[in-house]
C-alpha positions, 0 to 999 in steps of 0.5 A, a space after each residue: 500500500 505504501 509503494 503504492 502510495 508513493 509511486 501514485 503520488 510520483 505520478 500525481 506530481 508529475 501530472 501536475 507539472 504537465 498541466 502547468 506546462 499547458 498553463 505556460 503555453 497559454 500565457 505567452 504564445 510568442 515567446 515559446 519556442 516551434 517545438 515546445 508543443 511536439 515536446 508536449 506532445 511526446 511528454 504527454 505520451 510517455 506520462 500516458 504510458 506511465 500511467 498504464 503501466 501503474 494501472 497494469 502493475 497495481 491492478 492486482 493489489 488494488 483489486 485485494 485490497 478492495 475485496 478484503 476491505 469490505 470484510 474487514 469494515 463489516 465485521 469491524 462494525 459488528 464488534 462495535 456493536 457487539 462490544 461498543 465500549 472497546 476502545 480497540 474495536 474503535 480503533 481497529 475500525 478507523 485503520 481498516 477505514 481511513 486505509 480503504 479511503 486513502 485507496 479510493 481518495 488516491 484513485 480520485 485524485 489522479 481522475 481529477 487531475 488527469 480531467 485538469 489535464 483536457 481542460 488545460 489543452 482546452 482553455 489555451 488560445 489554439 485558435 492563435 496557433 499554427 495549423 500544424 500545432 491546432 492539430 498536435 493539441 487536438 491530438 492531445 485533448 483525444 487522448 484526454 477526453 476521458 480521464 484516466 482512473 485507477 481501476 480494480 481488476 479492470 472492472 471496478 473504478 477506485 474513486 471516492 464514489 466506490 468508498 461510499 457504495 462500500 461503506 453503504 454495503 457495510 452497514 447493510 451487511 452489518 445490519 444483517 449480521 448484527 439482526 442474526 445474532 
């Protein structure tokens, strides 16, 4: 989880970089050089391909720390109910949370910033540049339409929308449990 964490954010660094770039080509579209937007271009293939690289590496960890965090948060919330005055199941619960959000906050922070990405190349004065660099851009802005997302077993998005359909399934789960007892 931690080479996760601090790869991932190697590569949020690095995205954020790019899209400052983008801003840069905006401000002052004389002053950049002809091949600055080329540059751009193979920079912004070779981070995609990073990127991919990531996913396909860390899909398998991802997807069990997915599928064991659902357990862990369920039967965390049964021994609160079971033993409500134990300071260790409180505590327990909290680690097994605040490690699946970390998860899932991480994959959307690199959505979002890969989304910033498109409307870096959007917001720029294209309509200023040369026909060939309108088309490097249009090119770049086809490779951002849709936004990069971390991706369990390349089935399940990790956003903070995954913790909350998990959470919610939880404490149905929990309920269930609990209402057998």
């Amino acid at each position: 989880m931690t080479v996760l964490l601090t790869l991932g954010f190697y590569i949020v660094t690095i995205l954020h970089i790019f899209v400052e770039c983008i801003e840069v080509l905006d401000q002052d579209l004389e002053s950049v050089e002809l091949q600055f937007i080329r540059k751009l271009h193979r920079l912004h293939l070779e981070i995609l391909d990073k990127l991919q690289e990531f996913e396909t590496l860390f899909s398998q960890i991802q997807m069990v720390q997915t599928a064991t965090s659902l357990p862990l948060i369920v039967g965390g919330l049964l021994l609160l109910r079971l033993y409500p005055h134990s300071l260790l199941c409180y505590l327990m619960y909290m680690v097994f949370i605040l490690q699946f959000f970390f998860l899932c906050f991480f994959g959307e922070f690199i959505h979002s910033k890969t989304e910033q990405i498109f409307t870096a190349l959007y917001m720029t004065r294209w309509y200023e540049m040369s026909l060939e660099d309108q088309m490097i851009l249009l090119m770049m802005m086809k490779n951002t339409i849709t936004p990069f997302t971390l991706m369990a077993a390349g089935m399940y998005n990790i956003n903070m929308a995954a913790f909350l359909e998990v959470m919610k399934l939880s404490f149905t789960y929990s309920a269930i449990l609990f209402a057998l007892n």
